[in-house]
N, C-alpha and C positions, 0 to 999 in steps of 0.2 A: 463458576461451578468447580467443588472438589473433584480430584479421583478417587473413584471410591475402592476401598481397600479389599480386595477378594477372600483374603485371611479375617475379615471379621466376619464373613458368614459361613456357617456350619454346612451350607449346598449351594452347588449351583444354580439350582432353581430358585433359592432365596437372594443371592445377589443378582439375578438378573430379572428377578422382580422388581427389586429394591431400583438397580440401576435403569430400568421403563418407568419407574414411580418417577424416578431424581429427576429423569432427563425432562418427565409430563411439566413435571413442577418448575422446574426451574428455567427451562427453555419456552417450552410448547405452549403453555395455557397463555405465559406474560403477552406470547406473539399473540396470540391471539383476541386478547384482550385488549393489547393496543393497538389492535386494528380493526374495533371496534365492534369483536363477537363475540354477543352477548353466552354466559354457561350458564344463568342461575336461573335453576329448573326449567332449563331446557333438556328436549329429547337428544339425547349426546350417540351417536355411536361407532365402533372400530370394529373394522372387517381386518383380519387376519391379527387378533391381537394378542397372538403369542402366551408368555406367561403371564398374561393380564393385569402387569403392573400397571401400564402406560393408562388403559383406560379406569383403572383405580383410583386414580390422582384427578380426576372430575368428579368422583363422587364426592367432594368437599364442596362442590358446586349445585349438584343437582340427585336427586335421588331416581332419575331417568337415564342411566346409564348404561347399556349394553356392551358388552364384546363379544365377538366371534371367530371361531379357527378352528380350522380338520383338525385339532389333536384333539385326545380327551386327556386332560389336566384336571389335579387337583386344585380347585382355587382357592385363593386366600378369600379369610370371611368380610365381607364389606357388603356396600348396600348398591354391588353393582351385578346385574344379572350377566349371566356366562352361559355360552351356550356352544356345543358342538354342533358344528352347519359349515355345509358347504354355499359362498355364496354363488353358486349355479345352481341352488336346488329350484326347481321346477315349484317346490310349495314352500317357495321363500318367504310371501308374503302370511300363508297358515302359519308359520311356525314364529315370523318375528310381527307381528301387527302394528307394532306402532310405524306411525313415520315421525323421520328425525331433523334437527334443526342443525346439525352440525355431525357430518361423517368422515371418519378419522382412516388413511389408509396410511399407512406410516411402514415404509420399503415392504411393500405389499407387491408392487405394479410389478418390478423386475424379473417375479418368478411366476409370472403367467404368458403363456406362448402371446403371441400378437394378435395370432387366429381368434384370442378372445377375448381381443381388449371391447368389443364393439358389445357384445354380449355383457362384461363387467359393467358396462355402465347404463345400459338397459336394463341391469337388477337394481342397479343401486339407483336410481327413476323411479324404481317401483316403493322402493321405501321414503323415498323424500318428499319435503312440503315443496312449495311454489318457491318457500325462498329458502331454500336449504344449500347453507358452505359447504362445500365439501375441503379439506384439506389430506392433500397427497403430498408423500416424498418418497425419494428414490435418488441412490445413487447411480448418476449412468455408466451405461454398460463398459465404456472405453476410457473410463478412469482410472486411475492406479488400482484401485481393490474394488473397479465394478464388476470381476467374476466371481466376487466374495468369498476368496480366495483362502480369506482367515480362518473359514470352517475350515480347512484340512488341520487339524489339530496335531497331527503326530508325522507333519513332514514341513523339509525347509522352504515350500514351495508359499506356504503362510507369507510367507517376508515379502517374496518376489513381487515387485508393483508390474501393471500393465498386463499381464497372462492375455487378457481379455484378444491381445492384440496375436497372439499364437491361434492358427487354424483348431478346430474343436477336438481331429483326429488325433495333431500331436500334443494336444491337451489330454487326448485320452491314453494316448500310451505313457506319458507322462507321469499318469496318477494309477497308471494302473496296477502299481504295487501297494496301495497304500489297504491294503486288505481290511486294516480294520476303521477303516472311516469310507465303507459302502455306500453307507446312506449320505453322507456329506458329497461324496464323490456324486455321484447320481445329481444331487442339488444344483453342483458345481456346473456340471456338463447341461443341465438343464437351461440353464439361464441364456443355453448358446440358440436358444429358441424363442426368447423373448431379446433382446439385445437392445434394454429402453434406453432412447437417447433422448436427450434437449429436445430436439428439433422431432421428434418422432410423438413426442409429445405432445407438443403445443398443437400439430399436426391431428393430432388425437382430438384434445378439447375444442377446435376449431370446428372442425367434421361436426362435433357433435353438437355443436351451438353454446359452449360455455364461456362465460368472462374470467380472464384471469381478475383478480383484486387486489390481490398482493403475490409477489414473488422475490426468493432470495437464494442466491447462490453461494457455495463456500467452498474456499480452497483445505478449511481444516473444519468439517462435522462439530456441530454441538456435542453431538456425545462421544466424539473423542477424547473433550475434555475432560470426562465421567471416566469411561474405560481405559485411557492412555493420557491422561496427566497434560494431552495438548491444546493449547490455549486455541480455541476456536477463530477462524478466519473468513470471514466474508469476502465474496470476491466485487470490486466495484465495477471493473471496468473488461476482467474478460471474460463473461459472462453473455456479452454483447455480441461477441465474435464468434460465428459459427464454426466447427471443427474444432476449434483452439479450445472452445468450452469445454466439448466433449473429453477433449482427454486432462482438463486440467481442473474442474469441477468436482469433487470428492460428494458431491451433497448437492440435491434441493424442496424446496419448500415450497407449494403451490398454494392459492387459496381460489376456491373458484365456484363460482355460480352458472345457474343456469339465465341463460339470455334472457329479457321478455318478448315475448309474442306480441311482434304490433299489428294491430287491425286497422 
């Protein structure tokens, strides 16, 4: 995968469309396909999908496409439906009717307290078939940039690896000049309420009766290669190693089902 040049698009909302397209295309769908899930014309859909590039890049696959996210956006024109929704809404299943064969959460998990991991995936049951993938990813919390640090846009503090590992207080005194990145600030501080790790996860799908099916770890993000020019890195072997992951993991990529019910 190129970097893709910031200077050939006229907004940021256009390059970071473009850059959720690249990354669907060129990383995500290939994984997915060779590991053997099926998109064509199937019910595809993505819970918190931002500027709804990523889920854009399946509708070359299916014309069964959805995405969802608290913002309300402009979206580009395609043949994928868009919708503003929370996925806690009470009349989740009124408002989205289908169920899907493949649900997309892509660094979604991170910025929901924990109080509601249990609830998240009680909604997302409610939309799925019998066999329905679900694929998650999430950088964790006690990685170099898992306090995703690089929103502060207009301080040095972007650069700084690890924050995550500073108490949240002098995280907030910290940032607490940075007046004009409130709403980043606020994000930043929030994530010290969800703090997703490895082990906190698997912990997670375990509880709830799911198979992992594929999983992979990376010391250097697919889409770093896109954004920062950096050749992607799978990690082989510390990934294994509890702790050590945590802070040395930059990225992962889960694929997973629900168990069967033996009688």
């Amino acid at each position: 995968m190129k970097k893709l040049n910031k200077n050939k698009f006229s907004s940021w909302k256009e390059y970071y469309y473009e850059y959720q397209r690249t990354l669907a295309l060129s990383y995500y769908i290939p994984f997915l396909l060779n590991n053997n899930i099926e998109l064509d014309d199937k019910d595809i859909l993505e819970i918190g999908c931002g500027n709804g590039g990523f889920i854009s890049a399946f509708g070359k696959y299916s014309d069964k496409c959805v995405g969802f996210d608290l913002k309300t956006l402009e979206w580009e024109n395609n043949n994928v439906k868009y919708y503003k929704l929370n996925v806690f809404d009470e009349n989740l299943t009124d408002k989205i009717e289908s169920k899907f064969d493949v649900i997309i959460l892509r660094d979604v998990i991170e910025h929901l307290d924990n109080k509601l991991m249990d609830q998240l995936i009680n909604q997302i049951s409610l939309l799925s078939k019998p066999d329905t993938v679900m694929m998650i990813t999430f950088p964790p919390f006690y990685s170099p940039f898992g306090l995703h640090q690089q929103v502060l846009l207009n301080s040095l503090l972007r650069f700084v690896p690890y924050l995550s590992l500073i108490p949240r207080e002098l995280m907030r005194v910290l940032v607490d000049g940075e007046s004009n990145d409130k709403e980043n600030v606020k994000e930043l501080l929030s994530l010290y309420d969800s703090k997703k790790t490895i082990s906190m996860f698997y912990n997670l799908i375990n509880n709830k009766g799911y198979n992992v099916l594929k999983e992979k770890f990376f010391h250097i993000r697919p889409s770093h290669e896109i954004r920062y020019g950096l050749r992607s890195i799978e990690s082989k072997l510390i990934w294994h190693i509890p702790i050590v992951r945590e802070l040395l993991i930059t990225g992962t990529v889960f694929l997973i089902n629900k168990k069967k019910t033996k009688f």
